[in-house]
N, C-alpha and C positions, 0 to 999 in steps of 0.2 A: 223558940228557935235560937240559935246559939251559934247562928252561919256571921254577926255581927263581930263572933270573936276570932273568927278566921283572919291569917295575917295577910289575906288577899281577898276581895269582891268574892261573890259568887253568881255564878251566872245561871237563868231559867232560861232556856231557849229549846226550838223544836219549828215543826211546823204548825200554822196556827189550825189547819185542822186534820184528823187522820182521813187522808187522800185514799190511801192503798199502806197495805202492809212491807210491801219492797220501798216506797218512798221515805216512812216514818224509819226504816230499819239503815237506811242507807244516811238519814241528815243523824240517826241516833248515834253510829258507828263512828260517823265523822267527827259529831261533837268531845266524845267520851275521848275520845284517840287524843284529841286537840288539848282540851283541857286537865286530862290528866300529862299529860307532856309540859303543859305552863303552871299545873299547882293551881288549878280554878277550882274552886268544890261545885259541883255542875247537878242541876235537875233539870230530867227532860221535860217539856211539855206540850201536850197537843190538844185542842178540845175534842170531845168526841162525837158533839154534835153544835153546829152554830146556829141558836135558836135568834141570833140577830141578823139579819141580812137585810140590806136595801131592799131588794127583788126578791118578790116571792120567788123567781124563775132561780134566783142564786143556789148552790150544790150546799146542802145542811149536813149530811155525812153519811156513811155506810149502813147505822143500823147503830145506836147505843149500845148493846153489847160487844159486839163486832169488833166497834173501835177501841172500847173501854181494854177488850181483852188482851187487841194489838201494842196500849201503851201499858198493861201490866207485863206484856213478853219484853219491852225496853227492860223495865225494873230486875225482871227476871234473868236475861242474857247479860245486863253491862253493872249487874248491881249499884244502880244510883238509885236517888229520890225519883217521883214523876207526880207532875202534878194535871190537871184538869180543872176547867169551870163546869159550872150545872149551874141548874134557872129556877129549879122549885125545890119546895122541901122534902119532897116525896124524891126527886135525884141524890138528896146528898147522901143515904144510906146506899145507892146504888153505886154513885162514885163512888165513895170511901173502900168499896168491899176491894176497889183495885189501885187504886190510888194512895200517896201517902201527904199529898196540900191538893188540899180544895180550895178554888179560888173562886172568889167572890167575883160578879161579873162589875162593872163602874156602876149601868144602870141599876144596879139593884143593893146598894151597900148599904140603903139606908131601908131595907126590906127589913124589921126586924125580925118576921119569924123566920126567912129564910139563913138570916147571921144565929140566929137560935138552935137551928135545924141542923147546919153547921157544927157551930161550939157542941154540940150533943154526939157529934160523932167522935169525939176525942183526936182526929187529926190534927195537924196543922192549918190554920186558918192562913191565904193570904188575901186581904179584901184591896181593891183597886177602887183608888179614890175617884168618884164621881166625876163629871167634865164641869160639873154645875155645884159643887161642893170645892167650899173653902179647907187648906189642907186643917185649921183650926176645929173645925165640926165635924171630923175624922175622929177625933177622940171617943167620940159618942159610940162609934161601929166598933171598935177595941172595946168598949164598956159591955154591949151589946154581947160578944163572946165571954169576955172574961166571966159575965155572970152567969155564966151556965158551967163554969170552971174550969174553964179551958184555957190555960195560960200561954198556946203557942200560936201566937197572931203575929204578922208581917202585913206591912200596908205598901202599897203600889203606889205610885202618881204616873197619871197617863194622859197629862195635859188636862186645858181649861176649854171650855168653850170660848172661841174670839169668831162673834157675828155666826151667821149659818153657818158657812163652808169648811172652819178652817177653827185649830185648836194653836194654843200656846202654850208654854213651861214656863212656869212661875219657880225660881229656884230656891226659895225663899223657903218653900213647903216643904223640901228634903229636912233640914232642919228642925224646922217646925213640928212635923210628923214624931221625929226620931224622940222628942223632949215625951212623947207618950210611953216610952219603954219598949220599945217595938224597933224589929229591923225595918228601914224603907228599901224600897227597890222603884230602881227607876225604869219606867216603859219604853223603850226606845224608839220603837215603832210604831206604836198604837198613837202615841205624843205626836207622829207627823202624820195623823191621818189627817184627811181632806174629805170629812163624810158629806151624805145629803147632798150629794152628787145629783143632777139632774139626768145623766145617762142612769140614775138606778145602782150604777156600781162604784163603792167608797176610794177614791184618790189617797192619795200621799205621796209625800216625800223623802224617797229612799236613802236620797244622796246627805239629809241633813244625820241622818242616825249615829257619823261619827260624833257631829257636834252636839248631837244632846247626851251622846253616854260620857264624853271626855268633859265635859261639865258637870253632869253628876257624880260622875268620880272625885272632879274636882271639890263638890260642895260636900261630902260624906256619904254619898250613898252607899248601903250596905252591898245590894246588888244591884243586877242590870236584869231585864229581861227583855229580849230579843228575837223577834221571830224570824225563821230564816228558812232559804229552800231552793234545793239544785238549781231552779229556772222559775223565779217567779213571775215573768211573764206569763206562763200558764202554770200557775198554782191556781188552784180549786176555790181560794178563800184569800182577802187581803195579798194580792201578790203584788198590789201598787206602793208595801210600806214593807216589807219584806227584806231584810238582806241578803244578798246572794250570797249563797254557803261560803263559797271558792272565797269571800273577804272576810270573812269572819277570823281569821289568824292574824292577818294585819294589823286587824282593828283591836282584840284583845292584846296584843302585843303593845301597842301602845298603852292602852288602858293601865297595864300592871305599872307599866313605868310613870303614867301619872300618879295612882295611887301609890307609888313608893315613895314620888317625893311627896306627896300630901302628906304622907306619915311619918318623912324622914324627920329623928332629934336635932 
C-alpha cells in the first residue's frame, strides 16, 4: 500500500454493515463528495455480513452476495477502493471477487490459515490488531502474509482490552506497528466500544471519537477508520460507537490541520 506516501491521512469509513442499498448509497455519495473536496484518498467500507454479534437475536445482513454486490456498485459508481471483512477461508476468495482490501477481523489475526487464505488472493491485506495482542506480536500476522508473497499489508489498532466492559488506546503502538514497514491506521470507533454488555448489545462512546482520531494523527497515523451513519441511533449494527454522518466534515477539517502541522518543516 502506498496511501503512507500521500501528503494527507486517508480515511476508511462507511457503514459498519450493509443495512439496505439506499442507506450504503446515500453515507457513500456523502463521503466521496466530502473527501474529494478536502484532498482525503477515501475507501468505502461495510461488512457484508457480521458474523460477531452479542445476541444471537442481533441483524447479521442481507444475504453475502447481496450485500457483497451492493459494495462492488460503491466501487463501480464513485470509482474508489472498498474494502470488507470475512471470517473463513472459504470467504476470502468470495470477498476478493468484489472487493479490493480484505480485512482481517481483531479476533482472528492471529488465525494463520485464514491470514494465508488471504495473502493468496493477491489483494490488499488490512489485519486489525487483536484487543488482546501486544502492537509488538503484530509483526508475526505481516510475516504470516508476506510469506505467501503478498507485499500489500496495513495493520489496524482498535484498542486493548481494560477489564470486561471497556477497551483503551495505547499510542505507543501506532509507532511501534509502523517500524514493520506497514501503513497503520487508527480505529476510531471500534477503540470506544464498551463490549460484553449485559443487555446483549455492545456500548461505546461516540463522543470520545474526536479524541482518539486527533491523537492519532497526532502520533503518525497513516489513516483513520471510521464508521458512520445518517441516525445511528437506529443503525442495524454498532450504532452506539458510530459517528453521525452530519459531523464527519468538522471532524476531518480539523484532522488535516493537525496532520499539517505534524508535518510542517
Amino acid at each position: 500500500m502506498e496511501f503512507s506516501k500521500q501528503p494527507n491521512f486517508f480515511l476508511i469509513s462507511g457503514p459498519c454493515v450493509v443495512e439496505s442499498r439506499d442507506n450504503v448509497m446515500e453515507i457513500a455519495a456523502t463521503l466521496v463528495e466530502l473527501t474529494q473536496r478536502l484532498g482525503i484518498p477515501y475507501i468505502f467500507k461495510a461488512s457484508y455480513r457480521k458474523a460477531n454479534r452479542s445476541s444471537s437475536k442481533s441483524f447479521t445482513g442481507l444475504g453475502d452476495e447481496k450485500a457483497l454486490e451492493i459494495i462492488a456498485e460503491v466501487k463501480e459508481k464513485y470509482g474508489v477502493l472498498v474494502t470488507t471483512d470475512f471470517h473463513t477461508e472459504e470467504e476470502a476468495s468470495l470477498a476478493a471477487r468484489y472487493v479490493d482490501i480484505l480485512q482481517i477481523p481483531a479476533f482472528l489475526c492471529r488465525q494463520s490459515s485464514l491470514l494465508q487464505a488471504a495473502g493468496e488472493t493477491g489483494k490488499i491485506i488490512n489485519i486489525k490488531k487483536g484487543q488482546f495482542m501486544s502492537p509488538e506480536s503484530m509483526k508475526f500476522a505481516v510475516e504470516k502474509i508476506r510469506e505467501t508473497g503478498n507485499q500489500q499489508i496495513a495493520l489496524t489498532d482498535r484498542g486493548t482490552c481494560f477489564g470486561y466492559h471497556d477497551l483503551v488506546v495505547d499510542f505507543r503502538g501506532i509507532p511501534t506497528m509502523k517500524e514493520f514497514g506497514v501503513p497503520v491506521i487508527m480505529d476510531c470507533t471500534h477503540a470506544l466500544q464498551q463490549p460484553n454488555q449485559t443487555s446483549g448489545v455492545t456500548g461505546g462512546r461516540p463522543d470520545q471519537i474526536p479524541t482518539i482520531a486527533k491523537a492519532a494523527i497526532a502520533v503518525g497515523a497513516d489513516g483513520l477508520f471510521i464508521e458512520t451513519h445518517p441516525d445511528p441511533k437506529n443503525a442495524k449494527s454498532d450504532g452506539a460507537n458510530m459517528l453521525p454522518l452530519h459531523e464527519m466534515e468538522a471532524l476531518l477539517k480539523q484532522l488535516i490541520k493537525i496532520r499539517a502541522a505534524v508535518h510542517a518543516e
